[in-house]
mmCIF file as Biopython writes it, N, C-alpha, C and O atoms, coordinates in Angstrom:
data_model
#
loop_
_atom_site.group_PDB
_atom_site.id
_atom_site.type_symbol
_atom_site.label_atom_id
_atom_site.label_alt_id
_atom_site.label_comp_id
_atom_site.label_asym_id
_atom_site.label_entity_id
_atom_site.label_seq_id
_atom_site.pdbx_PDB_ins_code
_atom_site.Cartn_x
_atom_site.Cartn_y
_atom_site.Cartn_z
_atom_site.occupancy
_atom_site.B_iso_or_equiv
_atom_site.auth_seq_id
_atom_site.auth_asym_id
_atom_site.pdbx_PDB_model_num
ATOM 1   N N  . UNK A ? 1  ? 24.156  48.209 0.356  1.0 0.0 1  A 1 
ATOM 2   C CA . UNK A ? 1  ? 22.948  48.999 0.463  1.0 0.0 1  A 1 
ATOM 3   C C  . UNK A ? 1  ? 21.744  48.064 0.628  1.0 0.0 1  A 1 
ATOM 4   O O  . UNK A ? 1  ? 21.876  46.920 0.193  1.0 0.0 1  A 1 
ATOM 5   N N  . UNK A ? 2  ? 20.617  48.404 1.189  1.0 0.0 2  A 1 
ATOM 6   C CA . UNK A ? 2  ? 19.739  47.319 2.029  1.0 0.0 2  A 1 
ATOM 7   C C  . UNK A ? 2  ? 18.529  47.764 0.728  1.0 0.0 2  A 1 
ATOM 8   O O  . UNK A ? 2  ? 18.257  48.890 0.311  1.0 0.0 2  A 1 
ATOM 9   N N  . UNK A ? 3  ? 18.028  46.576 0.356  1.0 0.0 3  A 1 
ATOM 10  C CA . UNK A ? 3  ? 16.887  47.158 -0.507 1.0 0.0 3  A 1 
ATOM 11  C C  . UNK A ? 3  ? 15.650  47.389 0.057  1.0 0.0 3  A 1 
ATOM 12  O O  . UNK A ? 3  ? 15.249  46.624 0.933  1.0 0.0 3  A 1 
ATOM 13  N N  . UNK A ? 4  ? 14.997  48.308 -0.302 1.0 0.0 4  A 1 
ATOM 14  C CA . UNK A ? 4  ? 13.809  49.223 -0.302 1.0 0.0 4  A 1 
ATOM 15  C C  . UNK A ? 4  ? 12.087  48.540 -0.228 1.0 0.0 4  A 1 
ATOM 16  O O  . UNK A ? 4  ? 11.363  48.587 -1.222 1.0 0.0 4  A 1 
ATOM 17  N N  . UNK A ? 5  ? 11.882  48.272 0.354  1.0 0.0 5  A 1 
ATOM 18  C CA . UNK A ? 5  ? 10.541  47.803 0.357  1.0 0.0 5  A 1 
ATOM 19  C C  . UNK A ? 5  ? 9.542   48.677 0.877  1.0 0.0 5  A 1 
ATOM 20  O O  . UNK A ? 5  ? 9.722   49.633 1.631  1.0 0.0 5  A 1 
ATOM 21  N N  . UNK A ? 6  ? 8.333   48.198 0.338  1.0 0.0 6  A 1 
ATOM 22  C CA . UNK A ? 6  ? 7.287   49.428 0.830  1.0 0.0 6  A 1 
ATOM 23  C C  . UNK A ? 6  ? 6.485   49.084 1.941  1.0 0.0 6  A 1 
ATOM 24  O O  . UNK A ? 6  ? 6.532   47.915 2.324  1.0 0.0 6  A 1 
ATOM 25  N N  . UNK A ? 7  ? 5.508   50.169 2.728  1.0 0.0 7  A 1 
ATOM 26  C CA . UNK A ? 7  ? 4.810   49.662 4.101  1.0 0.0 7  A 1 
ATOM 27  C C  . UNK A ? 7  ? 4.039   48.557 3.327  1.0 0.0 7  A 1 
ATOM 28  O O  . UNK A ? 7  ? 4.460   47.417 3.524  1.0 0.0 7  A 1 
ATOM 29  N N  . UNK A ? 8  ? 3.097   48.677 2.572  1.0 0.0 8  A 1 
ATOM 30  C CA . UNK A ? 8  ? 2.438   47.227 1.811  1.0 0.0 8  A 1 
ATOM 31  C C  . UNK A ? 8  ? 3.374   45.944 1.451  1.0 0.0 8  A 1 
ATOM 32  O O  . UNK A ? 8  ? 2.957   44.829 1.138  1.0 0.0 8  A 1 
ATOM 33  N N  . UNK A ? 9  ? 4.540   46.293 1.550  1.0 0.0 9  A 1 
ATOM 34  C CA . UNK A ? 9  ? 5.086   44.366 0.882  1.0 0.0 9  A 1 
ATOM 35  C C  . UNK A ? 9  ? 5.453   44.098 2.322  1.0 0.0 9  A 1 
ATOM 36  O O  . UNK A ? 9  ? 5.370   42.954 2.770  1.0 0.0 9  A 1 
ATOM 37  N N  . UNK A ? 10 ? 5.880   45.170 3.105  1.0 0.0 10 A 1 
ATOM 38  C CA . UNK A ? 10 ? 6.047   44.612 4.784  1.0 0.0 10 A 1 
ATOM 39  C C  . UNK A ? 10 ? 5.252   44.042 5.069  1.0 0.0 10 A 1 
ATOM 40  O O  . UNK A ? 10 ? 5.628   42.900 5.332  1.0 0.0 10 A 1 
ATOM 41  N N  . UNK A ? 11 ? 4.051   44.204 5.210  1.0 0.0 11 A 1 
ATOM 42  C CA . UNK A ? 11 ? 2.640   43.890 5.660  1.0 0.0 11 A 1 
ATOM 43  C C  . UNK A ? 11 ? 2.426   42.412 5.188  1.0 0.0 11 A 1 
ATOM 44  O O  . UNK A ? 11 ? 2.256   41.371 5.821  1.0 0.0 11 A 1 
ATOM 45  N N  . UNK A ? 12 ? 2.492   42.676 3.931  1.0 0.0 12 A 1 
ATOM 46  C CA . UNK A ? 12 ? 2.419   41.071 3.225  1.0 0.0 12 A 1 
ATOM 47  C C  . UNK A ? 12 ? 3.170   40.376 4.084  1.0 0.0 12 A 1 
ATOM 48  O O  . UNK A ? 12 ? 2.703   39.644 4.957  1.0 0.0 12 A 1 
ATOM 49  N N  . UNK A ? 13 ? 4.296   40.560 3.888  1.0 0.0 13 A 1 
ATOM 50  C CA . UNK A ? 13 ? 5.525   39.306 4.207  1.0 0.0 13 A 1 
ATOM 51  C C  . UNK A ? 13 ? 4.689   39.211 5.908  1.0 0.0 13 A 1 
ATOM 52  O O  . UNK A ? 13 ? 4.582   38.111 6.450  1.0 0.0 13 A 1 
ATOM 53  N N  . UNK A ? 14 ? 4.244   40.280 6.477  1.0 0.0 14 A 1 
ATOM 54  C CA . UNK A ? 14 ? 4.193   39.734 7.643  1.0 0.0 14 A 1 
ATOM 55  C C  . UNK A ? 14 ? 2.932   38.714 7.769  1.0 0.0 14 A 1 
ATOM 56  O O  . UNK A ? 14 ? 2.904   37.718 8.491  1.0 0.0 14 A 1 
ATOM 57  N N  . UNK A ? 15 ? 1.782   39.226 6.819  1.0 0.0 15 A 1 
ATOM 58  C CA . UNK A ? 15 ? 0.522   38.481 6.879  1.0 0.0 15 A 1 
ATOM 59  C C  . UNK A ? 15 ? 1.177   36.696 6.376  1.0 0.0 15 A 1 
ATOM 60  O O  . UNK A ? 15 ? 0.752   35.609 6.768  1.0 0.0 15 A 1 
ATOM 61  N N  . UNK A ? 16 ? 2.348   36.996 5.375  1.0 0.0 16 A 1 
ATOM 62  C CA . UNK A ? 16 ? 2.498   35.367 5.229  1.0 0.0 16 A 1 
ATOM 63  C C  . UNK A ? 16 ? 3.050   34.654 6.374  1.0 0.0 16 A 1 
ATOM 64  O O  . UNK A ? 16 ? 2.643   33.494 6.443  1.0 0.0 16 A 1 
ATOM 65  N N  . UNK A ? 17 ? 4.072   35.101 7.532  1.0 0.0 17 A 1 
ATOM 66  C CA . UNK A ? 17 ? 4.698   35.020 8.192  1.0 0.0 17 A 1 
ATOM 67  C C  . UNK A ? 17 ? 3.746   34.185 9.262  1.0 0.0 17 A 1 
ATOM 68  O O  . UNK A ? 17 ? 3.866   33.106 9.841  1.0 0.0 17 A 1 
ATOM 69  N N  . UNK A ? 18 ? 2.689   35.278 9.230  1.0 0.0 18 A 1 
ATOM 70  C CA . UNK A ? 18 ? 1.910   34.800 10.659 1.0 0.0 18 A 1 
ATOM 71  C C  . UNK A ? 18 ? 0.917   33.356 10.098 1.0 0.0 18 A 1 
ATOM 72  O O  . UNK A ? 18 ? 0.516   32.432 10.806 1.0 0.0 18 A 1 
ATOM 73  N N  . UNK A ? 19 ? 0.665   33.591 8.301  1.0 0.0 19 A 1 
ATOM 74  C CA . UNK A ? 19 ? -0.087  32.417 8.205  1.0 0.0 19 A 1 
ATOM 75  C C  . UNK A ? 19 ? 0.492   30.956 7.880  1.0 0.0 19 A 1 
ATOM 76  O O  . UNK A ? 19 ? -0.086  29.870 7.862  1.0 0.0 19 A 1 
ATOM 77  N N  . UNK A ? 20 ? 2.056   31.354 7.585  1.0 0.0 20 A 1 
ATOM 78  C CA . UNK A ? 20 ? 3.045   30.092 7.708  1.0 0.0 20 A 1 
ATOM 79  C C  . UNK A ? 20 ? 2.638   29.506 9.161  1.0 0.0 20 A 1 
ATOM 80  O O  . UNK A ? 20 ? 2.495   28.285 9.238  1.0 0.0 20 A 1 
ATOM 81  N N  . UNK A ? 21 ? 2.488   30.110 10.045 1.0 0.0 21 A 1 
ATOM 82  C CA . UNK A ? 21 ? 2.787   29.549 11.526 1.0 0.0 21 A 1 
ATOM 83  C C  . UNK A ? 21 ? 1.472   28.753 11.936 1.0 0.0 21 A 1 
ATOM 84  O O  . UNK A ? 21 ? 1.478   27.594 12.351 1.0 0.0 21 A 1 
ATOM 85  N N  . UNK A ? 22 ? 0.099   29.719 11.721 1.0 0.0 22 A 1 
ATOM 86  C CA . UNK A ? 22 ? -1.216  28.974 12.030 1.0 0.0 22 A 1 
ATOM 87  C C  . UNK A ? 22 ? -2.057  29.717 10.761 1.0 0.0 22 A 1 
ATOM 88  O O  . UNK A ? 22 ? -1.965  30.845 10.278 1.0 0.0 22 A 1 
ATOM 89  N N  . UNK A ? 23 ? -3.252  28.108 10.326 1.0 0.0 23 A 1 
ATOM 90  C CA . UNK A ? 23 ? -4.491  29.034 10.177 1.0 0.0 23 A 1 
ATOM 91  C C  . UNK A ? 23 ? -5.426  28.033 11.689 1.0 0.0 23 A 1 
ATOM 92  O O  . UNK A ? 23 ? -5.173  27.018 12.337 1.0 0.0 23 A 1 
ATOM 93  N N  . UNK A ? 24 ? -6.525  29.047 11.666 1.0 0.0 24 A 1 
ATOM 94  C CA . UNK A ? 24 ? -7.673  29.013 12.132 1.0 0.0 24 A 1 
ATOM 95  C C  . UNK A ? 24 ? -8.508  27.969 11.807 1.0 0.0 24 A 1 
ATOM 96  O O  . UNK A ? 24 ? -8.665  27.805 10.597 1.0 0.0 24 A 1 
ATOM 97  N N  . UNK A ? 25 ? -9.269  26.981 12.778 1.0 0.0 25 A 1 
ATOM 98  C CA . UNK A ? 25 ? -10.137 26.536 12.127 1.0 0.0 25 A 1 
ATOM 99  C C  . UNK A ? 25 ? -10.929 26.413 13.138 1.0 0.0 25 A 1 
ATOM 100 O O  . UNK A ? 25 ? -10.588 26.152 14.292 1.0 0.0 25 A 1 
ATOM 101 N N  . UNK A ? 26 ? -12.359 26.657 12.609 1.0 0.0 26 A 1 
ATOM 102 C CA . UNK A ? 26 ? -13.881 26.798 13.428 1.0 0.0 26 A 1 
ATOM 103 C C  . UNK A ? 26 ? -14.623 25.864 12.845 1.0 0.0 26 A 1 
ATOM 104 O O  . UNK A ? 26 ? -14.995 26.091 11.693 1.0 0.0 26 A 1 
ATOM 105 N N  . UNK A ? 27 ? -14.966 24.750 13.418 1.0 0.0 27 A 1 
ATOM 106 C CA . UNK A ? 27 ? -16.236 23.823 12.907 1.0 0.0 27 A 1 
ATOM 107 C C  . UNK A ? 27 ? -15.229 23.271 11.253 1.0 0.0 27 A 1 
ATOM 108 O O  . UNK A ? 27 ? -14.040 22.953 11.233 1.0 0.0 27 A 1 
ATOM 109 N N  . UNK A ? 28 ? -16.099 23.314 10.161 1.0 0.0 28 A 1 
ATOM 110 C CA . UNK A ? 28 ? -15.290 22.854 8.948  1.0 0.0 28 A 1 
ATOM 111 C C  . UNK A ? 28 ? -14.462 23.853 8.120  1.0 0.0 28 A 1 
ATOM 112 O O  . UNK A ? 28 ? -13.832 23.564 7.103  1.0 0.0 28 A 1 
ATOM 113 N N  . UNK A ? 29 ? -14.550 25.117 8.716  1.0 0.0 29 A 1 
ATOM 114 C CA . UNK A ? 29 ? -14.171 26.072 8.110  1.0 0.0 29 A 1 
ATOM 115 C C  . UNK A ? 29 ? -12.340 26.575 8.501  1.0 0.0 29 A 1 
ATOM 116 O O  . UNK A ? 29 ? -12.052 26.337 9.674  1.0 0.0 29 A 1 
ATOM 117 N N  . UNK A ? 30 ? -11.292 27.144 7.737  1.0 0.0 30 A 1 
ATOM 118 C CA . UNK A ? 30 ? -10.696 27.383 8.104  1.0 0.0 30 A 1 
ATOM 119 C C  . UNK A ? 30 ? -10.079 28.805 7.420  1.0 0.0 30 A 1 
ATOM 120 O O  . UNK A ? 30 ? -10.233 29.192 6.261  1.0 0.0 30 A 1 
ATOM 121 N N  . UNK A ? 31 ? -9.268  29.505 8.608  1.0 0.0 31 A 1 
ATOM 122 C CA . UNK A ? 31 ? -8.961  30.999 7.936  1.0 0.0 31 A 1 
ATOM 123 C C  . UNK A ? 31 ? -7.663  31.065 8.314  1.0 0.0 31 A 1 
ATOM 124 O O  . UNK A ? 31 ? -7.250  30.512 9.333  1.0 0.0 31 A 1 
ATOM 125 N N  . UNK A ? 32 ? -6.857  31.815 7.439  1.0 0.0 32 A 1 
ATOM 126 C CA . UNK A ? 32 ? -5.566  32.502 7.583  1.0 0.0 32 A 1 
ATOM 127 C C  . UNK A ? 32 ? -5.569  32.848 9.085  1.0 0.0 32 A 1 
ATOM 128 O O  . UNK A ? 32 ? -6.609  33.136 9.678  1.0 0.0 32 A 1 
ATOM 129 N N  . UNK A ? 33 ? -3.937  32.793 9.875  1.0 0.0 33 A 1 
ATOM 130 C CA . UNK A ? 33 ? -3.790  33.235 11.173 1.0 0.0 33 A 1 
ATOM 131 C C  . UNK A ? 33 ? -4.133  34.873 10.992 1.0 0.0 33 A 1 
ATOM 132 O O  . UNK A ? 33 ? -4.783  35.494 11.833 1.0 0.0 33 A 1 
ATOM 133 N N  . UNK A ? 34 ? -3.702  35.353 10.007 1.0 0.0 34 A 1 
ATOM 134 C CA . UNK A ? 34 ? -3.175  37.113 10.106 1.0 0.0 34 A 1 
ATOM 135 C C  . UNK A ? 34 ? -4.843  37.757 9.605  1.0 0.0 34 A 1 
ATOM 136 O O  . UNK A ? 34 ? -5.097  38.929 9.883  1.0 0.0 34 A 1 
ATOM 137 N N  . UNK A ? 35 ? -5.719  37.043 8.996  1.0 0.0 35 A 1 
ATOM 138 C CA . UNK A ? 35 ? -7.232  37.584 8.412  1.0 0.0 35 A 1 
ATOM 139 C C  . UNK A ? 35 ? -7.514  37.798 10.124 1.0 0.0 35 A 1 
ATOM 140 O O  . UNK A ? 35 ? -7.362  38.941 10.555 1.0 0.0 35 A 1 
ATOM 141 N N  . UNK A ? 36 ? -7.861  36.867 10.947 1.0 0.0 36 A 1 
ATOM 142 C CA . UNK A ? 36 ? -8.137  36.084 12.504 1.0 0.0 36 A 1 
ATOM 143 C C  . UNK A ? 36 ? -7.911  37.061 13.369 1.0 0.0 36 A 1 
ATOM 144 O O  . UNK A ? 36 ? -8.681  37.723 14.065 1.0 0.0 36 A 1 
ATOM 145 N N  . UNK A ? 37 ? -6.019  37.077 13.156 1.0 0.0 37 A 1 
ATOM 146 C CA . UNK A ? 37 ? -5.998  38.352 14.531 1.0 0.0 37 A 1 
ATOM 147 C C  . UNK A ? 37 ? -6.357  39.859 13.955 1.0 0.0 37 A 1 
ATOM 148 O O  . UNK A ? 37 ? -6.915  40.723 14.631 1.0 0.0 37 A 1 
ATOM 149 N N  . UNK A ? 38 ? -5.761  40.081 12.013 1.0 0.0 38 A 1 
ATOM 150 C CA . UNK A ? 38 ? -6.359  41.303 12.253 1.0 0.0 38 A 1 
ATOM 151 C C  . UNK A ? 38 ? -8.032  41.724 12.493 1.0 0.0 38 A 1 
ATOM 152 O O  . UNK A ? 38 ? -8.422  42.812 12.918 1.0 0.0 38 A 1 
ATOM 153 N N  . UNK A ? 39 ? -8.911  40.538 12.096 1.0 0.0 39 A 1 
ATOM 154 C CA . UNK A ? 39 ? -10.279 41.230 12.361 1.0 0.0 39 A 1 
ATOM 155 C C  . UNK A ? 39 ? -10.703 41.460 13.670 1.0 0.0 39 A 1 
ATOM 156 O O  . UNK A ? 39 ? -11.344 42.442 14.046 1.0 0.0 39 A 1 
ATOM 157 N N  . UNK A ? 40 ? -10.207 40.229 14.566 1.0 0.0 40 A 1 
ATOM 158 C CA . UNK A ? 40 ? -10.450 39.684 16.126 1.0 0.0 40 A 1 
ATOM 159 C C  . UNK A ? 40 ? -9.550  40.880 16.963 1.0 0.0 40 A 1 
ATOM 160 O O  . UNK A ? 40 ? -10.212 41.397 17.863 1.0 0.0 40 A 1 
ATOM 161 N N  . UNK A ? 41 ? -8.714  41.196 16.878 1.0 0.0 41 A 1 
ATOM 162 C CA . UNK A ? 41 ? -7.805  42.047 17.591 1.0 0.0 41 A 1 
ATOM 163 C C  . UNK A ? 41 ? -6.652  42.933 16.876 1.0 0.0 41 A 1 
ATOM 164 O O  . UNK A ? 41 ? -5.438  42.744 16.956 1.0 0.0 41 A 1 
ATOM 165 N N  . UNK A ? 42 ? -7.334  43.953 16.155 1.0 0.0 42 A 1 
ATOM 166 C CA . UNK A ? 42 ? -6.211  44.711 15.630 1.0 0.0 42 A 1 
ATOM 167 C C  . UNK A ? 42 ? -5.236  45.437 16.097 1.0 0.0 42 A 1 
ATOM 168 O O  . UNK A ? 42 ? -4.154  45.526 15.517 1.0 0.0 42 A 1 
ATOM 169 N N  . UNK A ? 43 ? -5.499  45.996 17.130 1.0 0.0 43 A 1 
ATOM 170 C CA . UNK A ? 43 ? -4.206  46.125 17.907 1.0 0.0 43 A 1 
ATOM 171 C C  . UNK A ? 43 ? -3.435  45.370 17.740 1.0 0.0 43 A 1 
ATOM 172 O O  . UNK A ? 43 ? -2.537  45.481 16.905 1.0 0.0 43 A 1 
ATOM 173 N N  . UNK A ? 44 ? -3.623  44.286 18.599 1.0 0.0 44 A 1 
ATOM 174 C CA . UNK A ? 44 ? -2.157  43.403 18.790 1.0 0.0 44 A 1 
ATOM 175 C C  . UNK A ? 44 ? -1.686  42.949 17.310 1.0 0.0 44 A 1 
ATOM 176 O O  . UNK A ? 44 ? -0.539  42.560 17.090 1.0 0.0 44 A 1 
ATOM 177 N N  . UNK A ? 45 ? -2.770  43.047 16.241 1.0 0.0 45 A 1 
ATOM 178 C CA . UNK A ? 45 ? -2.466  42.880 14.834 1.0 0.0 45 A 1 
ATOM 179 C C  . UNK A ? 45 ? -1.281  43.947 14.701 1.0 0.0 45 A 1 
ATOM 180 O O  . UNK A ? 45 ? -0.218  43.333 14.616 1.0 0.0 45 A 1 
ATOM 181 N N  . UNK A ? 46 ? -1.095  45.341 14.653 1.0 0.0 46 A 1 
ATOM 182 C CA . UNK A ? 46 ? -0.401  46.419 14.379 1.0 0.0 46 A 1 
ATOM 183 C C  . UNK A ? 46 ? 0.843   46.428 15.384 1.0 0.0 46 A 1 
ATOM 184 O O  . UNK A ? 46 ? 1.962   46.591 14.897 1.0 0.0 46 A 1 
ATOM 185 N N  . UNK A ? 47 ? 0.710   46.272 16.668 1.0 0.0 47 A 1 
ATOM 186 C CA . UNK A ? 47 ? 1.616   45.819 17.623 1.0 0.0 47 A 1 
ATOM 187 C C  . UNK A ? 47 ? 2.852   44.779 17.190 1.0 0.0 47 A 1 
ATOM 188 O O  . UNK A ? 47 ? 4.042   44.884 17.488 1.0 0.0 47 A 1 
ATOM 189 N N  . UNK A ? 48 ? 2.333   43.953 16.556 1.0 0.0 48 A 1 
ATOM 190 C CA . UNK A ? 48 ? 2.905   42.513 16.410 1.0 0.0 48 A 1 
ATOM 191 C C  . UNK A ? 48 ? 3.931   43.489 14.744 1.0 0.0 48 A 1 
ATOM 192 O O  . UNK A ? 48 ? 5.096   43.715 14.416 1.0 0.0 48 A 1 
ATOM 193 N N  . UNK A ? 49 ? 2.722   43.710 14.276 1.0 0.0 49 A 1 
ATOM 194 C CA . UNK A ? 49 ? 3.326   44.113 12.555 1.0 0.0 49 A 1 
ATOM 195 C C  . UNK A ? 49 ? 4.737   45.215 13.124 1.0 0.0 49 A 1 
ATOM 196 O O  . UNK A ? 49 ? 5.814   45.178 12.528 1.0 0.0 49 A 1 
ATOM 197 N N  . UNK A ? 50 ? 4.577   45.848 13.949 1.0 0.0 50 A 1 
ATOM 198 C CA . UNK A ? 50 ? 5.731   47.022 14.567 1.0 0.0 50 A 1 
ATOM 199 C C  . UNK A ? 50 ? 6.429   46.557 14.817 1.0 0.0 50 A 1 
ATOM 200 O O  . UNK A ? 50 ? 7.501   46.992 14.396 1.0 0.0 50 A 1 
ATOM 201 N N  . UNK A ? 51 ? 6.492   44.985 15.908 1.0 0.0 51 A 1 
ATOM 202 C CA . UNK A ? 51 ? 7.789   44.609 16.079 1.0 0.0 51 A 1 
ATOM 203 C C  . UNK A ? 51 ? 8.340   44.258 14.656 1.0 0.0 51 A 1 
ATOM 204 O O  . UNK A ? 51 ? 9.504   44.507 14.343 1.0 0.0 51 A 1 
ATOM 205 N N  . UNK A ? 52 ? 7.578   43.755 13.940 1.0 0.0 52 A 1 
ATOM 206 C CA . UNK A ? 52 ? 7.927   42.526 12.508 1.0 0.0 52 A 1 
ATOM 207 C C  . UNK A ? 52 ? 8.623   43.800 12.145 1.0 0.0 52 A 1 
ATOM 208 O O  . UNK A ? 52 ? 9.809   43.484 12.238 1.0 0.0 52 A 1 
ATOM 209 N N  . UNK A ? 53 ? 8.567   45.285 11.721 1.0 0.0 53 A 1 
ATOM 210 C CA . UNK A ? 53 ? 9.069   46.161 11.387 1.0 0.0 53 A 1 
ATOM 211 C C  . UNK A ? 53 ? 10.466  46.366 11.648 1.0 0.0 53 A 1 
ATOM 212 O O  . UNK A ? 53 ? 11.408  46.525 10.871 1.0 0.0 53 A 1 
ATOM 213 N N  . UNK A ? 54 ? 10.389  46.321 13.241 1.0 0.0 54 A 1 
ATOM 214 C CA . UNK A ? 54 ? 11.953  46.196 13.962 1.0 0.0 54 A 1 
ATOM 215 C C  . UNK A ? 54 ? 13.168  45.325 13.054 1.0 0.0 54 A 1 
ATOM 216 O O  . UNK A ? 54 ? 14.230  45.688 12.550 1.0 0.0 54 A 1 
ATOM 217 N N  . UNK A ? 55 ? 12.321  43.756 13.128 1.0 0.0 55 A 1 
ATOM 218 C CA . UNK A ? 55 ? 12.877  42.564 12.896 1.0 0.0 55 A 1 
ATOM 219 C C  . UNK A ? 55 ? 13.662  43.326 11.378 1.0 0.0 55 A 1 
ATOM 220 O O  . UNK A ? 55 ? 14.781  43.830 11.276 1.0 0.0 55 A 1 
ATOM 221 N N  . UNK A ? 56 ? 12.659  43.171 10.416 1.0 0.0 56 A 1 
ATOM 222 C CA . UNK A ? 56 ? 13.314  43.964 8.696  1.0 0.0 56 A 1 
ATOM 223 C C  . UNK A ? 56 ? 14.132  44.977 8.940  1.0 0.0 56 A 1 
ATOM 224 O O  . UNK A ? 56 ? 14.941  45.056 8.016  1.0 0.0 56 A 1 
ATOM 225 N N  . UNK A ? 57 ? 14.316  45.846 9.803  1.0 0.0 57 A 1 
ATOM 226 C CA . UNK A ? 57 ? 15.330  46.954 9.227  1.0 0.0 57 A 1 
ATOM 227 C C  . UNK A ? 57 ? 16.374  46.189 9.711  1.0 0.0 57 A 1 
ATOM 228 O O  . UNK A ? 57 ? 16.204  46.563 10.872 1.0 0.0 57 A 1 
ATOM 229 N N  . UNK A ? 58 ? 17.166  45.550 9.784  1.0 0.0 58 A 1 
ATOM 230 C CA . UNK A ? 58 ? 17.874  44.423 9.561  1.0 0.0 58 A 1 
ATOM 231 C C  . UNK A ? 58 ? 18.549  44.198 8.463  1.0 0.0 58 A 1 
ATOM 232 O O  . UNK A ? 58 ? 19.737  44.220 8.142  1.0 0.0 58 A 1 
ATOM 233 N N  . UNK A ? 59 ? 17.068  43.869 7.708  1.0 0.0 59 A 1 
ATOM 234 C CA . UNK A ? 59 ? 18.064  43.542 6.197  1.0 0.0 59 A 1 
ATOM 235 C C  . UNK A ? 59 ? 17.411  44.599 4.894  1.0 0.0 59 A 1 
ATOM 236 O O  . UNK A ? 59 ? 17.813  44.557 3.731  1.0 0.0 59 A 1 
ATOM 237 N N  . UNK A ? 60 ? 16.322  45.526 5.412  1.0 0.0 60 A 1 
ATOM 238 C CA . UNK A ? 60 ? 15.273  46.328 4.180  1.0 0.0 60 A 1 
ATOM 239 C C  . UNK A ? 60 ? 15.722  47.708 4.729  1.0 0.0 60 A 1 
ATOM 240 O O  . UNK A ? 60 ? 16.101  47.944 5.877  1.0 0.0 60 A 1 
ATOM 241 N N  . UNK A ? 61 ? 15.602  48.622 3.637  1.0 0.0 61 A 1 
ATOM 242 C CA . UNK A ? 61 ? 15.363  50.140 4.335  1.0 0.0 61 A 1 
ATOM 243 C C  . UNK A ? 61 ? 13.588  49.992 4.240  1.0 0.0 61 A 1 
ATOM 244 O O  . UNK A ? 61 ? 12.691  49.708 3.446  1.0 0.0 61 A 1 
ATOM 245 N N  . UNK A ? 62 ? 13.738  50.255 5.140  1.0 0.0 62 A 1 
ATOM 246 C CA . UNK A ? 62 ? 11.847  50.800 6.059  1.0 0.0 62 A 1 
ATOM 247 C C  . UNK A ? 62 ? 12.286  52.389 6.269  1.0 0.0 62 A 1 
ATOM 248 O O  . UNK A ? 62 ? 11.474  52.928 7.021  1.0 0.0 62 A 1 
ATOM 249 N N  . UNK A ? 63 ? 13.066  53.070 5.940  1.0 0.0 63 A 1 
ATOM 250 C CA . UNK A ? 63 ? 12.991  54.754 6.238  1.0 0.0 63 A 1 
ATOM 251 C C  . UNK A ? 63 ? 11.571  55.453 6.210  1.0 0.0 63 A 1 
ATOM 252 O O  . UNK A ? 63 ? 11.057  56.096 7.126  1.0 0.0 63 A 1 
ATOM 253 N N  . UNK A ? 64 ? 11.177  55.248 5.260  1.0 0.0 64 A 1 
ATOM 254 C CA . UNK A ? 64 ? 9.747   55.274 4.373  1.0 0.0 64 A 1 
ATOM 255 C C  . UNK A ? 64 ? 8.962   55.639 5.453  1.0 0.0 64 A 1 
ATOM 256 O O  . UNK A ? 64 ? 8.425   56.747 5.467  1.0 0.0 64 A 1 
ATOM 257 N N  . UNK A ? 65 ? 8.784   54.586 6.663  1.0 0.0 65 A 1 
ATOM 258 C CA . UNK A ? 65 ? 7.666   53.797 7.230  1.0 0.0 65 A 1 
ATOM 259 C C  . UNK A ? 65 ? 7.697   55.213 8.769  1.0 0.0 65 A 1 
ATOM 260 O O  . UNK A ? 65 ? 6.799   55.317 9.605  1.0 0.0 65 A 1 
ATOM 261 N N  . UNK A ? 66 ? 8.659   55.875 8.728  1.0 0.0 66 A 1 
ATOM 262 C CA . UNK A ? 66 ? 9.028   56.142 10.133 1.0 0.0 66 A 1 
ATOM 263 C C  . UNK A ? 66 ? 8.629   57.777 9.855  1.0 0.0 66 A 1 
ATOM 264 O O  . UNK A ? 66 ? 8.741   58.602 10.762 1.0 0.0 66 A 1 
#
């Protein structure tokens, strides 16, 4: 049986996912990849999180989410 996670810990894992890969940096400042695209482009923020959705039902029930 696949354990149960909620639309919020998806989200997380994905916000860590994307900030494992890049953060941002402008001048001396630097930001999380997933703060970046969701403020800059939320679409492709939610787009991206849908596939990441795909990816988990794999190994999570996401029933919840659908």
């Amino acid at each position: 049986m696949k354990e149960k996670i909620t639309e919020s810990q998806a989200e997380q894992m994905y916000d860590d996912m994307l900030d494992e890969l890049q953060s941002i940096k402008i001048g001396t400042m630097s930001y999380p990849g997933s703060y970046v695209l969701k403020e800059l482009d939320p679409i492709a923020y939610r787009c991206g999180f849908t596939e990441y959705l795909d990816y988990l039902a794999e190994d999570y029930d996401i029933s919840d989410f659908y």
